[in-house]
N, C-alpha and C positions, 0 to 999 in steps of 0.2 A: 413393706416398710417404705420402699420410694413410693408408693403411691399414695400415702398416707402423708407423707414429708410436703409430696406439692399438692394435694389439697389443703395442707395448713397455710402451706406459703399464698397459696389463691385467696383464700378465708382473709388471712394476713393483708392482704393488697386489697382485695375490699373493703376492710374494714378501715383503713387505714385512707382508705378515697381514690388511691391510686389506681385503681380498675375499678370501672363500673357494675354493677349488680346482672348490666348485660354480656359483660366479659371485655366491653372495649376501653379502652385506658382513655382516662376522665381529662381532656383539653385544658392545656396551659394558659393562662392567660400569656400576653402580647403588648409588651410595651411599645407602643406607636410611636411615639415621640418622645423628646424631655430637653429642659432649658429653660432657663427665666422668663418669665413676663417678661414679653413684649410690651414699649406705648408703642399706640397707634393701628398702625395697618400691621405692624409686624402680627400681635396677637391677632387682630382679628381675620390673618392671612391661616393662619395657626386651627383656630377652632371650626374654621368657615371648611376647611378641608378636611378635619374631624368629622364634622356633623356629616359632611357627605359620604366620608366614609361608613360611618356604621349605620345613616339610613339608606343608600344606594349599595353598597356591596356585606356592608353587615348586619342584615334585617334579623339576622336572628342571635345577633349579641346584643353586648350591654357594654356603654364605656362608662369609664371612670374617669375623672381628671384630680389627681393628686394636687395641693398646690402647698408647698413647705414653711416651717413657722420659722424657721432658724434655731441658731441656739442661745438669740437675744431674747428680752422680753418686752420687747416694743411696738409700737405697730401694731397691734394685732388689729385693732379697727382699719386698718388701712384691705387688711385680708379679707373681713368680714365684706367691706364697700367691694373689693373686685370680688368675692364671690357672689354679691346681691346683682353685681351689673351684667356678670358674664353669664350665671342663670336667665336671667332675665331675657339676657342675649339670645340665650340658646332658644328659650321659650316662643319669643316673638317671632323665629325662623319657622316654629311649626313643629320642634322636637320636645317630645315629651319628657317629664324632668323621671321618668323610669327610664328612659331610652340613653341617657347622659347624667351623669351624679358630679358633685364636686365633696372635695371633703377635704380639711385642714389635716396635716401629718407634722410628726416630728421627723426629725433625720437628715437631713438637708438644706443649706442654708436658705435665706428668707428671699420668697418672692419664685423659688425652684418649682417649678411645674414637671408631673410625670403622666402620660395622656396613655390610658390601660384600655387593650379590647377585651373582653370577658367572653367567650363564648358558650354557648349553650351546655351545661350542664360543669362549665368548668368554676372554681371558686375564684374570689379576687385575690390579686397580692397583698400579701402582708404589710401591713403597715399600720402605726400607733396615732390614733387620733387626737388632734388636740383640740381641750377645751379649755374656757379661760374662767376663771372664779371672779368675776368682778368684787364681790364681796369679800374678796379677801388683798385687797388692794393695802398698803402701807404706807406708800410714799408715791409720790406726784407721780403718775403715766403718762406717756407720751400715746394716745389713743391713735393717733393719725398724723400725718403730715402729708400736706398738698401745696403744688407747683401754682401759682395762681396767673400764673404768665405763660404756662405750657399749654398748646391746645392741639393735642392729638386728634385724630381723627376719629375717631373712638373711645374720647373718655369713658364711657362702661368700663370700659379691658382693662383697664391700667392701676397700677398699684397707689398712685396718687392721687389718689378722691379720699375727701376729707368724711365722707360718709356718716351727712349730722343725721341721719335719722337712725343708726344704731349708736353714737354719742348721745344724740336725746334721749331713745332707748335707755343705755348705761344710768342715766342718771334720773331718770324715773322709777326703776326698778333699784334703786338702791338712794335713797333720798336723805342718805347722811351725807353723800360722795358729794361736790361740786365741780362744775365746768370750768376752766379757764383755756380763753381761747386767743392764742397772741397773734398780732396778723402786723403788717408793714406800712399800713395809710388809716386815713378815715374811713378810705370808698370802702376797702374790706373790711374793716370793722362794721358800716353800715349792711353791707349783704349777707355778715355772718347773722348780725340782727333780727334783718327781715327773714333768714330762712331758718332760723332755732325759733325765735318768738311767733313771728309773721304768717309762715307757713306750718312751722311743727306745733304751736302752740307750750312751749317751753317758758315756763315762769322766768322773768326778766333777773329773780333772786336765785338762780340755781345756777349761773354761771355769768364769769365776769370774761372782758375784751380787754388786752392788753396793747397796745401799739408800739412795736418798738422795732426801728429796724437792726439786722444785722450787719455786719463789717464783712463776711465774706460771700465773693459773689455764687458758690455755690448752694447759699441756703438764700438768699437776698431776695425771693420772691417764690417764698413759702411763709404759708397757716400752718401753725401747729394748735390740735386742739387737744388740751390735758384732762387728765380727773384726775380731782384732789379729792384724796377719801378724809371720812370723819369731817369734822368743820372746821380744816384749815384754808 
């Protein structure tokens, strides 16, 4: 009967992932790091010693970098632009986008990064991905907000890139929605111009520029760029 009891329990721990098919117990993943976006050189002090780690001593894992939505619903474009710049990043060093993942989570407030080693044959942590319905927008969204006087050392990495080319995105794929884009002078109202129309090729009627400054100095040299859904 005890012999029959621990083969169910073995059977049992197989099936269940916890011991391998080989008999040896299936490797935990490995949270490396975690803490907010970094600007600047903080992040890319951050991912630069990532990348070496899992291609100079972790050749035969896999990382992950979590990066958190909050429990607001703002911003999300601002996550999308640091996940376009910091892939990108990784890409241009030479690491393959198998060897490094990014992925959007619930659970932790906004801009929270968690940096996972995955080793061979072990599964990732758990965690709830988020996606965003643009088309199910209501009322005015705050898509993004960007520092226009901040110049990090690495804008890729940082949470404030007003990221028009998933704004333009937004609003080609959904062509009831409109742009409105507030900014603090002329000169930035002319550069958001030239880089929505100029560069992206975004029709001049699918979003408007507002200029208006603010009274306090902690927003005082920030773009925000909205979508207004429907034809308000």
């Amino acid at each position: 009967m005890k012999k029959f009891v621990l083969h169910l329990v073995y059977f049992v721990a197989i099936s269940s992932g916890l011991i391998g098919a080989s008999g040896q117990t299936r490797p935990e993943p490995i949270k490396w790091d975690e803490g907010a976006v970094q600007p600047g050189c903080g992040e890319y002090g951050r991912i630069a010693w990532f990348m070496e780690e899992m291609m100079v001593r972790r050749k035969d894992a896999r990382g992950l970098i979590i990066v958190f939505a909050g429990t607001g619903a703002e911003r999300f474009g601002n996550l999308l632009g640091y996940l376009n710049g910091a892939r990108g990043f990784v890409a241009d060093h030479g690491v393959p986008a198998s060897k490094i993942s990014y992925v959007v989570a619930e659970g932790r407030a906004f801009g929270e990064e968690e940096y996972w080693i995955i080793p061979a044959g072990s599964q990732p942590p758990v965690f709830t991905e988020v996606r965003f319905d643009w088309k199910m927008l209501t009322s005015k969204y705050l898509f993004s907000t960007t520092c226009t006087t901040c110049e990090p050392s690495y804008p890729e990495l940082g949470l404030g890139q007003p990221h028009y080319v998933g704004f333009a995105q937004v609003l080609r794929e959904n062509p009831h929605h409109r742009g409105r884009i507030e900014v603090n002078s002329y000169k930035d109202a002319v550069e958001v111009r030239k880089e929505l129309t100029g560069r992206l090729g975004l029709g001049r009627e699918r979003y408007s520029i507002k200029i208006s400054k603010r009274d306090t100095s902690a927003y005082a040299d920030s773009n925000d760029l909205y979508i207004i859904p429907g034809t308000n």
